[in-house]
Structure formats: structure tokens, C-alpha cells
N, C-alpha and C positions, 0 to 999 in steps of 0.2 A: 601891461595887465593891471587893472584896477582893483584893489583886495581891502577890503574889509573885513578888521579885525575886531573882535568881539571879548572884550572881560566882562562876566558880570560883578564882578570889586571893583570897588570902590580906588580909581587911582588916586585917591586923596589921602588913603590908607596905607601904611608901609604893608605890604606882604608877594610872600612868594610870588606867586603867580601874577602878580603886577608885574615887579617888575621882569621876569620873563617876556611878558608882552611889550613891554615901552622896549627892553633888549633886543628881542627878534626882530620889532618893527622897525628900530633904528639901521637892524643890518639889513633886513628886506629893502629897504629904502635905499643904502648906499650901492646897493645891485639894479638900480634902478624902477626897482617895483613902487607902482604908487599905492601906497597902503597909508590909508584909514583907519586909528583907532576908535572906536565908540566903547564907551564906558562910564557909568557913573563917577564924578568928581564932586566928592566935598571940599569947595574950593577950586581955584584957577586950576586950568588941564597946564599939566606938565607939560606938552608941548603943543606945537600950534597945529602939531597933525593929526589931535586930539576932539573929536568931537563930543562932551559934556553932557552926558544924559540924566542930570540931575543929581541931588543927594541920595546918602545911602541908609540902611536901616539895618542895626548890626542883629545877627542872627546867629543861633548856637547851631555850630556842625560841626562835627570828624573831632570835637574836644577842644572850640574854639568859637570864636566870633568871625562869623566872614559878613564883612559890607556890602549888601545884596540891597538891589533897588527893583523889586518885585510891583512897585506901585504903578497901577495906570497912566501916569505922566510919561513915566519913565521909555513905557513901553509904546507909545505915541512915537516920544522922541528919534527911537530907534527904528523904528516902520518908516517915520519919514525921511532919517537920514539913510536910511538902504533905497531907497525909491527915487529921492536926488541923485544919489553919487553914482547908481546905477554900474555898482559894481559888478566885476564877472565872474567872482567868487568870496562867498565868506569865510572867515577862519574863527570858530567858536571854541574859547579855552573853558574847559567845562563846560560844555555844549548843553547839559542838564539841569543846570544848579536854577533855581528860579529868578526870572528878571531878561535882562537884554536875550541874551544868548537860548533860552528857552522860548522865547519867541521868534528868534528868527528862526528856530529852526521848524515852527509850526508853521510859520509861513512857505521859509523855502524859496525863496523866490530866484535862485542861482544856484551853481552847484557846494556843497559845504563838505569843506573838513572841519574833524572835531579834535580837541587836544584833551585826554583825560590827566588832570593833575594827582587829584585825591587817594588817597591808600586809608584803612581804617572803616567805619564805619558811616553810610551814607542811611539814613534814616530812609530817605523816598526810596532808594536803591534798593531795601527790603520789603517795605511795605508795601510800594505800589509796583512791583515788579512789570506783571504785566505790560501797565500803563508807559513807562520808561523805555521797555525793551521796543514798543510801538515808534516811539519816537527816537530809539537811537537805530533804527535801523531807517530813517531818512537819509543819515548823513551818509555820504559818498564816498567818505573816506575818516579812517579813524586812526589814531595812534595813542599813545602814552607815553608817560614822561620815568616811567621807571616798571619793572619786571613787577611792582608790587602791585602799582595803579593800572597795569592791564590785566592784574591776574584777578583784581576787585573789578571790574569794569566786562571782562569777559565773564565773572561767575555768577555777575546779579542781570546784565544787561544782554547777554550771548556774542556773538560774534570774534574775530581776532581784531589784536591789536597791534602794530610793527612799534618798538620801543625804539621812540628819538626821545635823548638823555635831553633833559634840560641845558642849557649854556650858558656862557659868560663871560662878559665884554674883557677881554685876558688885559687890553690895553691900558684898563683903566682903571686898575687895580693895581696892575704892574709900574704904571710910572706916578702914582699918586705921593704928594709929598708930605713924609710923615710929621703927625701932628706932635705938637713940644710934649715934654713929660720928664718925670723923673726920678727917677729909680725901676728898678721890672713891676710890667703892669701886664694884667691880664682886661682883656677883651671880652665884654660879651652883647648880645646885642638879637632881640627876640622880642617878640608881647611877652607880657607879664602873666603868664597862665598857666597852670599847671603842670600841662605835656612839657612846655618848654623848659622844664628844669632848673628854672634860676634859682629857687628857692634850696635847690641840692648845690650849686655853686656857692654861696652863701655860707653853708652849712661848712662845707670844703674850704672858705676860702678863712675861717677859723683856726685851721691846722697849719695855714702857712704861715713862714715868716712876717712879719710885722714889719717890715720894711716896703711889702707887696702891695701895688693899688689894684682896684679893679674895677673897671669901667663899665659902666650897667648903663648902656643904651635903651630905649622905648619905653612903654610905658604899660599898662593893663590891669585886669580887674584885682591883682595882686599887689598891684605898687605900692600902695600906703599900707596895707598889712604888715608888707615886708621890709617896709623903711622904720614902722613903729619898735616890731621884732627885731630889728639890729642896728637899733638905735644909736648903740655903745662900742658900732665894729667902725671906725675911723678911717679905714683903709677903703671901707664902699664911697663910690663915687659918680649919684645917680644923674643921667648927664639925659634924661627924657627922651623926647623925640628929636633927633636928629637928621641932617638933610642926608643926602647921598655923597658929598662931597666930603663932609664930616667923616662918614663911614668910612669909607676908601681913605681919610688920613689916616684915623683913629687905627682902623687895620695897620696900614702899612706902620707902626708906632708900636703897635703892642708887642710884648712878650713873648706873649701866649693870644689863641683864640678860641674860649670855649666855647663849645655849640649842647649841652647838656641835656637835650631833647630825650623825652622818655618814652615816648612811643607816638604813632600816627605821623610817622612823614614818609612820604615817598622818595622822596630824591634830597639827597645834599649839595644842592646847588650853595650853601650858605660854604661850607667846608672848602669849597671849590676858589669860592671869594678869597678866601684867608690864606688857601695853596698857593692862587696868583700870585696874593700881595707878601709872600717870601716870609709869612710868619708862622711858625709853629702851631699846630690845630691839636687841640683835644677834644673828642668828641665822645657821646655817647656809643656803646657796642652795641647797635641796634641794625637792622637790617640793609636801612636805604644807606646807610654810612659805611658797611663792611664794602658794600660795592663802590661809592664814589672812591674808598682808600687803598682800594687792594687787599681788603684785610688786614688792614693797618700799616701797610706800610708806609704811606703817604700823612697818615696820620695817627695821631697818640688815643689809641683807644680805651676806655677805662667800663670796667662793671655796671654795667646801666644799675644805675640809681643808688651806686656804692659811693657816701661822700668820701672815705676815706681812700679808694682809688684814687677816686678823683683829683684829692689834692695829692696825692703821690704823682698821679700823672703829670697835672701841673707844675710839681717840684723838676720834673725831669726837664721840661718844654724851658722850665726859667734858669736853669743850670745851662744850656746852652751844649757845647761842647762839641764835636765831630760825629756822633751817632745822629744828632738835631741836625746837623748840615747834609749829613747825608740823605738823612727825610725829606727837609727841604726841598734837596738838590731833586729828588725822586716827586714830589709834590709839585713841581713848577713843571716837571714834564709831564705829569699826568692831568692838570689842568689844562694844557695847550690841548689837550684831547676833545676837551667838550668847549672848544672857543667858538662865540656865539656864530663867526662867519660859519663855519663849521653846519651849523644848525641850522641856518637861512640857507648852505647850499643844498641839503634835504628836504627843505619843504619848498623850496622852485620846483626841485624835480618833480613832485608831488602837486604843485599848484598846476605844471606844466601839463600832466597827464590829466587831470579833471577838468581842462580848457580848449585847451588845443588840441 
């Protein structure tokens, strides 16, 4: 089965639903399936089974910048790589967002499942209702990636959605080798934007011991504001955009892994990373996180947008002790849950039934 897979992000870009796609594609592939990504790259395609539909142009949604390549090139590129490779089905993540994946699906040219990511607000998703709900009832098959993003997706768009959790390459996480450091260090690792809360870690990581580092991964429209603002705090240690390899040590290395998110995420596939890789998670109490943890048991939940939980939280992750192992212990089997094999044996059966 030949499958063409659809981002409209920018894989040049760190973010969720990228790597989702490079994830699934890699397991669809070791089951034999011949899958094709097409997506915009700023910069060399991650891998060779990547076909490059030009750069991207960053665009404000859902309280974020997403790398969308809405421009005519773009959408040339993508007509004529579905027309060569003469696929016998597409898989469009975000099936609506504008750019690759909104065009194929006005074409159509094979049968299409859609993957909805997004929870919060979708600007087209209100305004152009009608127009949306026209186009997503092309697709032949539809799901989500969390209880929140089918319940946004069924109440602007119509239709159901069957919720397949996002995944997570469990192996690669779990045997990644931690990076040097010294003394307890806390993790964090997100764009630099407002939902995503780094500026409340920050705040939090004030109140902790001074012995504590904290590792501030990527970058965004916040990073120089908040490098100017804590100028004088010695323990930050902004370490920019980093690869995937970086990540997976730094994780398996840290202390602690904050995820301080303050609203609009659907799923914590990021939480899920840090359960693999055997270290201690703090997260925001927020919805898509009560469900990845069981309500916290799997992980350390603090008062969305409270810094002084937070660093209470924190304090408890970096004490360590037997109540932390037992989390742990209860986090590394609750990630084996959503392993990405897991998630490519759901969408075969699913690719099976729209072909064959």
C-alpha cells in the first residue's frame, strides 16, 4: 500500500504535530507500508522519505505561530507529487489548516483519512463554518488526537470522531544517553510563547534552591524579553534550538521535566516523552494532562498558572525519594500505552478498510 502523508508544518520547525508525522511514518514504514511524507521544509527534509514542498510562512493560530505554506508554489508542488507517486491513499494531519493538506483534500484524488490535532480556538472553524463543514465531509475517514480536539472538530465542523491518542517512539527515549550536568537540573523545552508558560517557570524557578539549573530549550517571540527580565537569575540556562538527539539526552539527564502550558493543548504527547525517558514530569493542571497522567498520578501536577505551586512541585520531583519512584515506576507503564507501534497498528486497520 502506497500512503501519502500530509503536514501542513513546516518540518523545518520543532512542533507537535511534526513530529507525530516523521513518528507514525517511521512505524508505518517498519510494517512495511510505503509512505510518503510531503510537507513544507525550511531547510533539508529530515529524511529521505520526505518530499520538500518548499518554505514556510509563520502564521498566528490556536495562541501560536504555525509554519503554513499556503503560497501557490507550494500547492503546485504537492498536486504534482500526488500525481507521480500515485498513491492509494492520503493521510492529511490537519486536513483543514491552509496549504498542502487543504488542497488535497479539494482535489481528492484517492481515498483520505484526516487526523484532527488542534483543541482551543480555530479562527476559519467559526467564521467560515459552512465553508469548512463542505470540505470536511470529503474525507472518508476522520479521527483525533484527544477527547478535546474531536469535541472542537465535531462542534464547528459536524460529524464523529474515533480518538487515536497521539504516540511515542518509547525506544528512544528509553535508551537515550544522558547528557553530562551537575547538580539537579530542571528541563524545559517549548516555543517561547505565552500559552507555553516558560515565563511562570521562570518566575518559579526564583523560589528554588540556588544550587538548581534549568535548562530552557527553543526559542520564540518571548526569548529576548525574557533573557533581558532575568538577566541576574545565573541558574537559567538558555540552550536555543536543539536537535532531537539533544532532547532525548537532555531529558533522560534532567531532574525534573516541566511542561508549564497554560492552555490550548490537546494532548501531552510532550509528558509522555519525559514518562519514557524515566524522569520526573511537572505539568500544568489542565485538561489534555489530567488524561495523559491519570489525574496525576503519573505525574506532578501544580495549579495552572500558580508559580508558587510550581516551584513546590518542583521542590518535591528534585527531593527524589520513594513516592518519585513510585510515579516513575507507574509513568514508564503508562507510556508503554501510547507506543507509537501501537498507533501505526490502528491506522493499518483503518488504511485497510478505505482500500481493500
Amino acid at each position: 500500500m502506497r500512503v501519502g502523508m500530509i503536514c501542513p508544518y513546516s518540518l523545518g520547525v520543532w512542533g507537535g504535530v511534526q513530529n507525530q508525522v516523521l513518528g507514525l511514518a517511521r512505524a508505518l514504514r517498519k510494517q512495511g507500508l510505503a509512505v510518503q511524507v510531503l510537507a513544507p521544509c525550511d531547510g533539508l527534509p529530515p529524511e529521505p522519505w520526505v518530499t520538500p514542498l518548499g518554505n514556510s510562512i509563520p502564521y498566528a493560530q490556536n495562541g501560536s505561530l504555525a509554519p503554513l505554506a499556503p503560497d501557490a508554489a507550494a500547492q503546485l508542488r504537492v498536486l504534482a507529487a500526488i500525481w507521480d507517486e500515485r498513491f492509494d491513499l492520503l493521510h492529511l494531519h490537519e486536513p483543514l489548516a491552509p496549504g498542502p493538506t487543504l488542497t488535497s483534500l479539494v482535489v481528492k484524488p484517492v481515498p483520505i483519512i484526516g487526523t484532527f490535532h488542534a483543541s482551543g480556538t480555530i479562527g476559519a472553524y467559526r467564521y467560515m463554518r459552512p465553508v469548512v463543514r463542505r470540505l470536511a465531509n470529503r474525507l472518508d475517514d476522520a479521527v483525533a488526537v484527544s477527547p478535546e480536539a474531536a469535541d472542537m472538530a465535531s462542534k464547528f465542523l459536524g460529524g464523529s470522531y474515533e480518538v487515536l491518542f497521539n504516540g511515542i517512539e518509547v525506544q528512544r527515549f528509553a535508551e537515550a544517553v544522558p547528557h553530562k550536568k551537575s547538580g539537579p537540573t530542571v528541563f524545559f523545552l517549548a516555543r517561547h510563547e505565552p500559552r507555553k508558560g516558560l515565563s511562570l517557570l521562570l518566575k518559579a524557578s526564583e523560589l528554588l534552591p540556588e544550587e538548581v539549573t534549568i535548562w530552557i530549550g527553543g526559542t520564540g517571540p518571548e526569548t529576548e524579553e525574557l533573557k533581558k527580565e532575568h538577566a541576574q537569575n545565573g541558574r537559567l540556562v538558555w540552550l536555543g534550538e536543539i536537535s532531537d538527539d539533544e532532547k532525548e539526552s537532555r531529558l533522560k539527564a534532567a531532574d525534573a521535566f516541566c511542561v508549564p502550558s497554560l492552555h490550548g493543548e490537546s494532548f501531552g504527547v510532550v509528558l509522555l516523552e519525559g514518562m519514557t525517558a524515566g524522569t520526573p514530569v511537572v505539568a500544568s493542571d489542565i485538561e489534555a494532562y489530567r488524561v495523559v497522567s491519570r489525574q496525576g498520578k503519573d505525574v506532578g501536577l501544580f495549579g495552572n498558572g500558580n508559580a508558587g505551586d510550581l516551584a513546590q512541585e518542583l521542590e518535591r520531583a528534585l527531593r527524589a525519594g520513594p513516592e518519585i519512584d513510585r510515579q516513575i515506576e507507574s509513568a514508564t507503564e503508562r507510556a508503554q500505552q501510547f507506543s507509537m507501534e501501537l498507533l501505526a497498528n490502528a491506522y493499518v486497520d483503518r488504511f485497510k478498510r478505505l482500500v481493500l
